[in-house]
Kinemage of the C-alpha trace (Angstrom):
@kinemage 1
@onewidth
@group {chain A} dominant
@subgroup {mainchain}
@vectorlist {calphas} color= white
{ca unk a 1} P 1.165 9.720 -14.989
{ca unk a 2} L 2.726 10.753 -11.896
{ca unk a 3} L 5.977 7.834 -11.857
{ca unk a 4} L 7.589 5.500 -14.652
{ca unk a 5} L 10.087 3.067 -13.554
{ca unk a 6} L 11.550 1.813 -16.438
{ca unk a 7} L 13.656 -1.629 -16.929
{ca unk a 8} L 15.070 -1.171 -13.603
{ca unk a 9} L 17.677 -3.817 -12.750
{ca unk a 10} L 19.211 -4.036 -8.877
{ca unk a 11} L 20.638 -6.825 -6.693
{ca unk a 12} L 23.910 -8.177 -5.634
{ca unk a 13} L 24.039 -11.130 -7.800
{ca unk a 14} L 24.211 -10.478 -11.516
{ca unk a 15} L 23.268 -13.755 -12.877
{ca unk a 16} L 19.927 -13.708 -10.882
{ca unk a 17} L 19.294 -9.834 -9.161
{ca unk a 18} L 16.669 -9.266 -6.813
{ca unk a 19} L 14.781 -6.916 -9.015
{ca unk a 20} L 15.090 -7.859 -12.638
{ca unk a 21} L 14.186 -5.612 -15.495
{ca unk a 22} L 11.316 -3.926 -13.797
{ca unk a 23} L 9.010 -1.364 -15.638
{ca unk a 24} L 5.628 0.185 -14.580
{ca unk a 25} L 3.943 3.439 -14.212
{ca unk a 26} L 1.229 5.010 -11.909
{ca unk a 27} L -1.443 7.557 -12.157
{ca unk a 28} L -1.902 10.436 -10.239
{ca unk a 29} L -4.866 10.457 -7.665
{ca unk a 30} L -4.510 6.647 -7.174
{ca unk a 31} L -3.836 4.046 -4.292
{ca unk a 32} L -1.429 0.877 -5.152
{ca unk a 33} L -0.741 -1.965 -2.734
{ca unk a 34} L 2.711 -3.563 -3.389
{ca unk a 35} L 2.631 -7.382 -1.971
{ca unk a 36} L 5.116 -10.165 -1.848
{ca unk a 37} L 6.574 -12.297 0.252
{ca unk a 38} L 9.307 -12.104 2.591
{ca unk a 39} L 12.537 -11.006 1.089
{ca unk a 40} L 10.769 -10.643 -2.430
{ca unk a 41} L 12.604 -6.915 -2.363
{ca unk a 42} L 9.685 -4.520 -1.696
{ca unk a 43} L 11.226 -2.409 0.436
{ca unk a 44} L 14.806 -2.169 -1.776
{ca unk a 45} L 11.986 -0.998 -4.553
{ca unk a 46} L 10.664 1.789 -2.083
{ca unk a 47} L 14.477 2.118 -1.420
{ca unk a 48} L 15.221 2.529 -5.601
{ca unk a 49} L 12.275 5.141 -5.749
{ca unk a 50} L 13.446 7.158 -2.843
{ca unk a 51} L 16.998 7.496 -3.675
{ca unk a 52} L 18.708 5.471 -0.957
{ca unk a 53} L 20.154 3.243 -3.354
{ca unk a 54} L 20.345 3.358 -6.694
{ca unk a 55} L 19.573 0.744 -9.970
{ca unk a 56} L 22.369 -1.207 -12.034
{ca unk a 57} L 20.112 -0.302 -14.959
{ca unk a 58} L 17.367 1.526 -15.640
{ca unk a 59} L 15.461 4.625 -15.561
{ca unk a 60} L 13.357 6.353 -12.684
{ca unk a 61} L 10.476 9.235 -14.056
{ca unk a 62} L 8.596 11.482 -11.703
{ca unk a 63} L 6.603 14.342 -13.037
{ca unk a 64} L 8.292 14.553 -16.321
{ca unk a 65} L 11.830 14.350 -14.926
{ca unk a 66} L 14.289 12.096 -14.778
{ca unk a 67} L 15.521 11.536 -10.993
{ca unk a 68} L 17.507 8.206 -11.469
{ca unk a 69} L 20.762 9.977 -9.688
{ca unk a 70} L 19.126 12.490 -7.402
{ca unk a 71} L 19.725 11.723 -4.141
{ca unk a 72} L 17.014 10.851 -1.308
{ca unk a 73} L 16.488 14.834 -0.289
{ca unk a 74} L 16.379 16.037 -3.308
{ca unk a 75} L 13.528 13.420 -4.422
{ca unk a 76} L 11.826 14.855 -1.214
{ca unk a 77} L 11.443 18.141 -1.977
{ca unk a 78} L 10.184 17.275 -5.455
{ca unk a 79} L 6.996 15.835 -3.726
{ca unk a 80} L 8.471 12.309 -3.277
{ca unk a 81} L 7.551 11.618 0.670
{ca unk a 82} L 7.833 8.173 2.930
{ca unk a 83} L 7.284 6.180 6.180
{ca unk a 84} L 8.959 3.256 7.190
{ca unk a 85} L 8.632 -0.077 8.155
{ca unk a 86} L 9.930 1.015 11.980
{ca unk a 87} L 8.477 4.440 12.833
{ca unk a 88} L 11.451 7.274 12.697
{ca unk a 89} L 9.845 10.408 15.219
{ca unk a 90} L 12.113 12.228 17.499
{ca unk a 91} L 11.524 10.687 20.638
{ca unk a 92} L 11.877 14.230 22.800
{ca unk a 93} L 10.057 15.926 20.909
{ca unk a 94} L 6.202 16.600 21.078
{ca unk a 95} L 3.495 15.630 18.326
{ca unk a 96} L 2.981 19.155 17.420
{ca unk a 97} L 7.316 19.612 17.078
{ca unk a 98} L 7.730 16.090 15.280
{ca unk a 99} L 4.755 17.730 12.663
{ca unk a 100} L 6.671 20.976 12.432
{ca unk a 101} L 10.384 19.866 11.672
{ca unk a 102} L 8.414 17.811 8.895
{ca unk a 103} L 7.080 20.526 7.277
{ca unk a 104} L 9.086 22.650 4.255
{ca unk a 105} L 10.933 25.402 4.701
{ca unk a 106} L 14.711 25.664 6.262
{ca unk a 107} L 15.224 22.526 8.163
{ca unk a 108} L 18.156 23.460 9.359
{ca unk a 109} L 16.843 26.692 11.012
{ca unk a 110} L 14.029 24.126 12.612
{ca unk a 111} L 16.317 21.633 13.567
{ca unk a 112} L 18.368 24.577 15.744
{ca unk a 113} L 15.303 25.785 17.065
{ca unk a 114} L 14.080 22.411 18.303
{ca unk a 115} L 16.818 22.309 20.389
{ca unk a 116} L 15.561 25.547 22.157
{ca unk a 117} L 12.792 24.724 25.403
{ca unk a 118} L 9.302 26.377 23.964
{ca unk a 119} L 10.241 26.861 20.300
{ca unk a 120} L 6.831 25.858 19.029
{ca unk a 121} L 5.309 29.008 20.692
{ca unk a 122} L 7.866 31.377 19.414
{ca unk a 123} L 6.098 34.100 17.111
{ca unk a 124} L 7.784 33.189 14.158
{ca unk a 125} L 6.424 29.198 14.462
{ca unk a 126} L 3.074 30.366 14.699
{ca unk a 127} L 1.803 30.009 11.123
{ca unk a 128} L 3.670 26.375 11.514
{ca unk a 129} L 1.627 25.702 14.564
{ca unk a 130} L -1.337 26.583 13.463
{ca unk a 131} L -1.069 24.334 10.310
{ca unk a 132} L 0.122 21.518 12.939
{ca unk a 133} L -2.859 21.982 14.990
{ca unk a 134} L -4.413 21.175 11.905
{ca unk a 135} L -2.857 18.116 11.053
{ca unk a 136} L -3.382 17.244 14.537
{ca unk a 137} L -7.336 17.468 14.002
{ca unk a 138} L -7.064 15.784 10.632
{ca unk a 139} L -5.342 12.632 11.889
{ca unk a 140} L -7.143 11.722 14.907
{ca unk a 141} L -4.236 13.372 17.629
{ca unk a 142} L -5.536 16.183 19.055
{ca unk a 143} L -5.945 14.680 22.141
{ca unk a 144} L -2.073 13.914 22.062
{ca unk a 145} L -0.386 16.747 20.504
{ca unk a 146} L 1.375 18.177 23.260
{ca unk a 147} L 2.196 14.896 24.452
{ca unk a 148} L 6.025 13.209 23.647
{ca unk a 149} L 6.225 10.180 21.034
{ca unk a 150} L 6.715 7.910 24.021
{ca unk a 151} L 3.706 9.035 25.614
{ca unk a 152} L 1.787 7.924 23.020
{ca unk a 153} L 0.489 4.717 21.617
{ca unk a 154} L 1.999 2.967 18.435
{ca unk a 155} L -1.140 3.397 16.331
{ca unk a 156} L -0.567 6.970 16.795
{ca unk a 157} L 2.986 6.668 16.345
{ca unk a 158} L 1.938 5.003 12.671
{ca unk a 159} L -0.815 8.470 12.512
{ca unk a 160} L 1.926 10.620 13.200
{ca unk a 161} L 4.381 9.375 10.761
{ca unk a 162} L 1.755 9.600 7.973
{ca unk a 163} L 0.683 13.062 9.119
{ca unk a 164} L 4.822 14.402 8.833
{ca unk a 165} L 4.573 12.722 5.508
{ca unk a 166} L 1.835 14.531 4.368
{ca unk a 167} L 3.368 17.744 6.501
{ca unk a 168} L 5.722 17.696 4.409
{ca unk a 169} L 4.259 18.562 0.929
{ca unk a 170} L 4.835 15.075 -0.571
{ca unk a 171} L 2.519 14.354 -3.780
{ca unk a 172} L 3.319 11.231 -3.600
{ca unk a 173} L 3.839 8.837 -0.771
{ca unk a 174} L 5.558 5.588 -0.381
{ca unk a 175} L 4.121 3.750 3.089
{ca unk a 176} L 5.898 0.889 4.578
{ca unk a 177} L 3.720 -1.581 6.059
{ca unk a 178} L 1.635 1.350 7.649
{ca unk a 179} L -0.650 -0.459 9.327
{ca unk a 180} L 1.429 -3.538 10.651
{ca unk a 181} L 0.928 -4.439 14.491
{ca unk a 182} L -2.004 -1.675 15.175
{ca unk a 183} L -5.414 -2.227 16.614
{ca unk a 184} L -7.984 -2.366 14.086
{ca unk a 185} L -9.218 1.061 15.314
{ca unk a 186} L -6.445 2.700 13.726
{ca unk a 187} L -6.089 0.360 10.525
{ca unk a 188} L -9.760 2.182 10.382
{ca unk a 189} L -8.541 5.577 10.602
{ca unk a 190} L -5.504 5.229 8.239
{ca unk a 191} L -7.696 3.679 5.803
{ca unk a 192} L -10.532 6.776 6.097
{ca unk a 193} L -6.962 8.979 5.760
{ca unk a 194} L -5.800 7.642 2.787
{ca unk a 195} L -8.771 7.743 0.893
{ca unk a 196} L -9.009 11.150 1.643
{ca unk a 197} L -5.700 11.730 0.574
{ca unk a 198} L -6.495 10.326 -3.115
{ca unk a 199} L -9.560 12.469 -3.176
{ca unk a 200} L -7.169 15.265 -2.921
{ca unk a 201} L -5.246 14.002 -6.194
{ca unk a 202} L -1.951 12.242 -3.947
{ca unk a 203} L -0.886 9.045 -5.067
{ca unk a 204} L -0.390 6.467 -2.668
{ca unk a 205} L 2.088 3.040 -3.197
{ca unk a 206} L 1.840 1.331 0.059
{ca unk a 207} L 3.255 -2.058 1.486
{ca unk a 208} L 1.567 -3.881 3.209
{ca unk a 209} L 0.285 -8.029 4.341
{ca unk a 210} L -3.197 -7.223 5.411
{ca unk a 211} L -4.984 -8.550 2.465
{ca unk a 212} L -8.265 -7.073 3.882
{ca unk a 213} L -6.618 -3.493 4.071
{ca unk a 214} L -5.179 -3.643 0.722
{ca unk a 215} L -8.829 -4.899 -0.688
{ca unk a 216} L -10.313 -1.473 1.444
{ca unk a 217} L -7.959 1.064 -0.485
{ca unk a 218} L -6.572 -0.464 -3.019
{ca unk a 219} L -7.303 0.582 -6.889
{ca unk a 220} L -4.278 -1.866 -8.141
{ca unk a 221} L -2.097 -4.528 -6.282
{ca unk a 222} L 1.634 -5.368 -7.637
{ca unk a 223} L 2.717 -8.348 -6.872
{ca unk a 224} L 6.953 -8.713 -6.903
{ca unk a 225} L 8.311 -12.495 -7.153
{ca unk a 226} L 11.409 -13.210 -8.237
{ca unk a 227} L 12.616 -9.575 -9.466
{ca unk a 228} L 9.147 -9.241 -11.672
{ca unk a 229} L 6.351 -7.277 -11.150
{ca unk a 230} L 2.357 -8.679 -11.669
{ca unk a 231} L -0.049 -6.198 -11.499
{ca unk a 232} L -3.625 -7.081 -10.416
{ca unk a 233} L -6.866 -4.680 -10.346
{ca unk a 234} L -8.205 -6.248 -7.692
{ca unk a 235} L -7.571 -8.813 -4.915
{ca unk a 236} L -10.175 -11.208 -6.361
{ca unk a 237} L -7.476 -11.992 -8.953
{ca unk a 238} L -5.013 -11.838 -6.786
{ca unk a 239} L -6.014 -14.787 -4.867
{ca unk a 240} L -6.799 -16.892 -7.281
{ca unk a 241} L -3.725 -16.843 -9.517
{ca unk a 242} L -1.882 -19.992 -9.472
{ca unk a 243} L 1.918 -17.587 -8.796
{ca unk a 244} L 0.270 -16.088 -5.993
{ca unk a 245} L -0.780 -19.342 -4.082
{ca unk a 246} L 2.695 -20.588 -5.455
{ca unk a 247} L 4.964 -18.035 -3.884
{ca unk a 248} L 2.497 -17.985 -0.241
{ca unk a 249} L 2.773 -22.249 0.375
């Protein structure tokens, strides 16, 4: 088990709060889809997990420890990584520069650096560069890397944000609708990524509306209606049950 959430309780109204005693656990080396409809709180979940809010109640597990109160960056750096719903790249920078401020290390000395014209090909980046021209091969960019995030297409805007995700360490990653408003061509790509990604032993927990994306990838689907959480091995099930078709008409 790489994550418990346990009786978690969040939401604004305290007769009826958005999520309402929730409790489940994942596995290590394994890919979980969380659906619901529109407002149903998925992303305030990904929010409770990440640290950018915390839970009335409850209790938040990852590897062993107990990281209800620690906040987002310190969550990070314990292997807890994320993209969002709205890409978040620095729009100046390069691919290769966006891939190298994501990676560990002193941000702060990066972040100065960035600022510099030509810091990527200072001698002390090199090792970074070279692990970025990596990434670059891994997830379909190479073609782009020197190019600036607005130079490039949003499907590899969605790459890119994966590939800082994975950049930076994170044993676990939370994606946000990752392959929402991209050509199938990348939806292709992501899904060959991910797959590798739980070959290598990550565990993936990944919003998303593209029922024939989550049944590519997914091992297990959550479902979150009305604060609670359904879980589902498979989107056969998930179809068929009568809350599903419910909470969709």
């Amino acid at each position: 088990m790489i994550i418990s959430l346990k009786n978690i309780v969040f939401g604004f109204n305290a007769t009826k709060p958005l999520l309402d005693n929730i409790t489940f656990s994942m596995e290590k080396g394994s890919v979980y889809a969380l659906l619901g409809s529109n407002g149903a709180g998925k992303t305030t979940l990904f929010n409770l997990i990440t640290g950018f809010i915390r839970p009335a109640h409850g209790e938040i597990v990852f590897n062993t420890e107990k990281i209800t109160s620690l906040p987002p960056f310190q969550r990070n750096r314990m292997g807890i990584g994320r993209t969002f719903q709205h890409v978040r790249l620095i729009g100046r920078l390069t691919v290769l520069e966006n891939l190298i401020l994501a990676m560990p290390g002193n941000k702060t000395d990066h972040w100065g650096k960035a600022l510099l014209p030509g810091f990527l090909y200072r001698a002390s980046y090199r090792p970074l560069q070279e692990k970025a021209y990596e990434l670059c091969e891994r997830f379909f960019l190479s073609q782009v890397k020197h190019a600036r995030i607005a130079e490039i297409s949003y499907g590899q805007q969605k790459l890119l944000s994966l590939a800082c995700c994975v950049a930076n360490g994170a044993s676990m990653l939370l994606l946000d609708e990752v392959v929402a408003g991209i050509q199938p061509e990348y939806r292709r790509k992501i899904a060959m990524i991910i797959r590798q990604l739980k070959e290598e032993g990550k565990t993936i927990f990944f919003i998303e509306h593209n029922i024939e994306f989550v049944s590519e990838i997914a091992d297990s689907i959550f479902f979150l209606h009305e604060g609670k959480i359904t879980v589902f091995k498979n989107v056969e099930v998930f179809r068929k049950d009568k809350q599903v078709m419910d909470a969709y008409t």
